[in-house]
MILOSE-128477 format. One record per residue: residue number from 1; chain; residue in one letter; x, y, z of N, C-alpha, C in turn. Coordinates in Angstrom, 2 decimals, padded with zeros to 5 digits. Each point is the difference from the previous one (the first is absolute). Layout:
N
nr/kette/rest/n_xx/n_yy/n_zz/ca_xx/ca_yy/ca_zz/c_xx/c_yy/c_zz
NUM/A/a/X/Y/Z/X/Y/Z/X/Y/Z $
...
//
This chain:
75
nr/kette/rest/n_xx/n_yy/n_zz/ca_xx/ca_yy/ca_zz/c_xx/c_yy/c_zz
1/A/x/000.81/-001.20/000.00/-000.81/001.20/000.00/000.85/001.26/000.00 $
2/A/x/001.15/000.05/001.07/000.77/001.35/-000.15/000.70/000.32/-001.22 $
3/A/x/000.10/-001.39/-001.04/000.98/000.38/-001.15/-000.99/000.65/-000.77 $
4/A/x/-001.41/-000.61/-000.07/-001.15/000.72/-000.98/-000.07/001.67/000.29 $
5/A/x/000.15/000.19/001.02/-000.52/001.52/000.57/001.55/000.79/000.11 $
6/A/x/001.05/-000.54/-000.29/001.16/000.48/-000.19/-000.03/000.32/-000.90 $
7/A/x/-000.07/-001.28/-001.01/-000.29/000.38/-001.97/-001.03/001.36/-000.20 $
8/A/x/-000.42/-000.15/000.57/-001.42/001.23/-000.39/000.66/001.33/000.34 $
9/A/x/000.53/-000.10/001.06/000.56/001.49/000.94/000.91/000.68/-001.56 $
10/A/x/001.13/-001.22/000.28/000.90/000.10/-001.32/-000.53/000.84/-001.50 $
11/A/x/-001.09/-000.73/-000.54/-001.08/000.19/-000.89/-000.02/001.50/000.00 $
12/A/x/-000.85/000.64/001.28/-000.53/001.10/000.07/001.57/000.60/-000.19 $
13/A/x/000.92/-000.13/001.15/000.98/001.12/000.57/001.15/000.40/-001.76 $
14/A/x/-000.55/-000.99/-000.87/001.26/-000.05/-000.84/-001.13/001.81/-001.16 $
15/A/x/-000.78/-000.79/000.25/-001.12/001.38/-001.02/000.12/001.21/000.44 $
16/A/x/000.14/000.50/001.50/000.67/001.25/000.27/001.15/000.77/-000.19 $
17/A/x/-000.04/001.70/-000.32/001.16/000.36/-000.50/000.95/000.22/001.30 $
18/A/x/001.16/000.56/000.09/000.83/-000.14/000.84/-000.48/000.93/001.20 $
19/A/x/-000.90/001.09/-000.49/-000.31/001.04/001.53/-001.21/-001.40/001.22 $
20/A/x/-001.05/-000.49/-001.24/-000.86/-000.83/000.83/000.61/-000.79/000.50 $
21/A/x/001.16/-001.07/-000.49/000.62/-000.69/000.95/000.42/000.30/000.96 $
22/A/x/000.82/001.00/000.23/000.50/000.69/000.84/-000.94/-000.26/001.25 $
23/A/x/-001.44/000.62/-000.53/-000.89/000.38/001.10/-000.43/-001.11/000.74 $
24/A/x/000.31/-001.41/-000.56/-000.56/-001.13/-000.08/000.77/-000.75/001.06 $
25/A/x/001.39/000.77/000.25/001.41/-000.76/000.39/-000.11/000.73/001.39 $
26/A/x/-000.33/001.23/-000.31/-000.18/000.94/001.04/-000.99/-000.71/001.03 $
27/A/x/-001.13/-000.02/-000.28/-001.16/-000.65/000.34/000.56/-001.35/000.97 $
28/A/x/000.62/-000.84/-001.14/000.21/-001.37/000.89/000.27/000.13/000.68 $
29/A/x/001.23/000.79/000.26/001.44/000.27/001.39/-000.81/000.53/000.76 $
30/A/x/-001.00/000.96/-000.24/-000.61/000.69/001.19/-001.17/-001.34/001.25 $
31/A/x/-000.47/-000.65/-000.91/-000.52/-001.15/000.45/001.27/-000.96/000.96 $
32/A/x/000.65/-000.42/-000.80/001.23/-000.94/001.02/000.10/001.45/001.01 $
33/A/x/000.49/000.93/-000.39/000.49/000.61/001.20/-000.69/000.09/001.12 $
34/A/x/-001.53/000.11/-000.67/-001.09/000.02/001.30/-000.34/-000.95/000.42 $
35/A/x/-000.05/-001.65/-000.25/000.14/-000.81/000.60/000.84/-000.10/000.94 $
36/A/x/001.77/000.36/-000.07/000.51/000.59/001.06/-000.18/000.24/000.95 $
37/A/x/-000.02/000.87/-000.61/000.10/001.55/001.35/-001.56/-000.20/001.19 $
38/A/x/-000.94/-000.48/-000.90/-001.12/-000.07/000.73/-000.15/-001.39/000.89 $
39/A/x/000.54/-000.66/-000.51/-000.15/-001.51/000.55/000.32/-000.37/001.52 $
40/A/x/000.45/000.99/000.88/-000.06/000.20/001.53/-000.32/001.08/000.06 $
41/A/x/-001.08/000.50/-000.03/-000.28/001.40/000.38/-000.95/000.01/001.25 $
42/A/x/000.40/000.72/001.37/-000.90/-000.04/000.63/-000.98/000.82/000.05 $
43/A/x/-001.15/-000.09/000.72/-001.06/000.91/000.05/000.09/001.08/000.29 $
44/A/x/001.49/000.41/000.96/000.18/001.50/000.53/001.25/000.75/-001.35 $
45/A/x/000.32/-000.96/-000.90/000.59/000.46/-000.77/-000.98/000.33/-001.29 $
46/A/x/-001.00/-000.54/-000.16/-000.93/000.15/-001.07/-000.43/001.14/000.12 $
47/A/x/-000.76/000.33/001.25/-000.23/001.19/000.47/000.76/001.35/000.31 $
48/A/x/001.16/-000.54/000.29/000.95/001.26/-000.22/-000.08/000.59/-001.67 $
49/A/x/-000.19/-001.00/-000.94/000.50/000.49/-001.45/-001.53/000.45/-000.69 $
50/A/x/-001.21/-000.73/001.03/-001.35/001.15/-000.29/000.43/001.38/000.42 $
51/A/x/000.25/000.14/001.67/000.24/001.23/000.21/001.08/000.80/-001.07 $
52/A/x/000.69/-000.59/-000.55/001.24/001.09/-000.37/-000.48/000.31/-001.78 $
53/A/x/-001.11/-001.08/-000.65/-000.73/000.38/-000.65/-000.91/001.38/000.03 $
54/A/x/-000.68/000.11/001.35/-001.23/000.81/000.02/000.70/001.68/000.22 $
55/A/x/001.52/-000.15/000.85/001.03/000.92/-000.13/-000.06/000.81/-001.21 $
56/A/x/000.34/-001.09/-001.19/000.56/000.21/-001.29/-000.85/001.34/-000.62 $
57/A/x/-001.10/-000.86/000.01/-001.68/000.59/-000.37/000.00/001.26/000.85 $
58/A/x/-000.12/-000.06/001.01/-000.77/001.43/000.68/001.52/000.90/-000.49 $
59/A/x/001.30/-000.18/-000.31/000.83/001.05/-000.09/000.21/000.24/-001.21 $
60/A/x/-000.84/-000.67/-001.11/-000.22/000.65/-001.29/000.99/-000.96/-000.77 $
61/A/x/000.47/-001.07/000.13/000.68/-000.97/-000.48/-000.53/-000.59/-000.72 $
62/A/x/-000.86/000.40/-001.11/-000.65/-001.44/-000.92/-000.62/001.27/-000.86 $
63/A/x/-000.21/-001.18/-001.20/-001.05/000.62/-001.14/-001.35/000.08/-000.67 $
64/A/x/-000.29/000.39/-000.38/-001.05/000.24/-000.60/-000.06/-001.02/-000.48 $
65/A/x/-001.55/-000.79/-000.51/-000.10/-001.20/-001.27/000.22/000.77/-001.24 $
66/A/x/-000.37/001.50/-000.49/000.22/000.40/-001.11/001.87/000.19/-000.06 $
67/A/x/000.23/000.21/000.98/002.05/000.01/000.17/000.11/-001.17/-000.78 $
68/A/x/-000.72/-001.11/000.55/000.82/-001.39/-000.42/-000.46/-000.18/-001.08 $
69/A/x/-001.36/-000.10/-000.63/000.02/-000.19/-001.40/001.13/000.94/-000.97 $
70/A/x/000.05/001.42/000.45/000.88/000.17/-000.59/001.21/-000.18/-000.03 $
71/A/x/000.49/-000.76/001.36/001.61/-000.66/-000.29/-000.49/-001.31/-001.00 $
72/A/x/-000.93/-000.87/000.33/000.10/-001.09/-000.91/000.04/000.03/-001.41 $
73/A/x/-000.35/001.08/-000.52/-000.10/000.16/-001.23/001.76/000.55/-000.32 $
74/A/x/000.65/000.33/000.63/001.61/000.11/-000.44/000.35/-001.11/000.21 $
75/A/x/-000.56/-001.12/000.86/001.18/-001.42/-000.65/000.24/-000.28/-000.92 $
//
């Protein structure tokens, strides 16, 4: 079964040009990495990284959805 769904990955990943792969490679690593990093996380640490989220937000650290469509459209 994993060689069928390997072949396929393959399939798709070979039809993308070099920026989508990229994004694709990007993507994976970010997954392994977060399996990582997250894979002992305790509850007072989860919560520390809500709080330092809601930080982010109230001190003007984030964007707009119209910001981000318009970064996505420069990839």
């Amino acid at each position: 079964m994993a060689t069928i769904l390997e072949s396929e990955m393959l399939n798709y990943f070979t039809q993308l040009d070099d920026a989508e792969k990229t994004s694709v490679v990007r993507m994976l690593k970010a997954f392994i990495n977060g399996k990582k990093e997250n894979s002992n996380v305790t509850i007072e640490e989860y919560n520390n990284e809500l709080l330092a989220g809601e930080n982010e937000f109230k001190s003007g650290k984030y964007i707009s959805h119209d910001e981000l469509l318009n970064e996505i459209k420069s990839w």
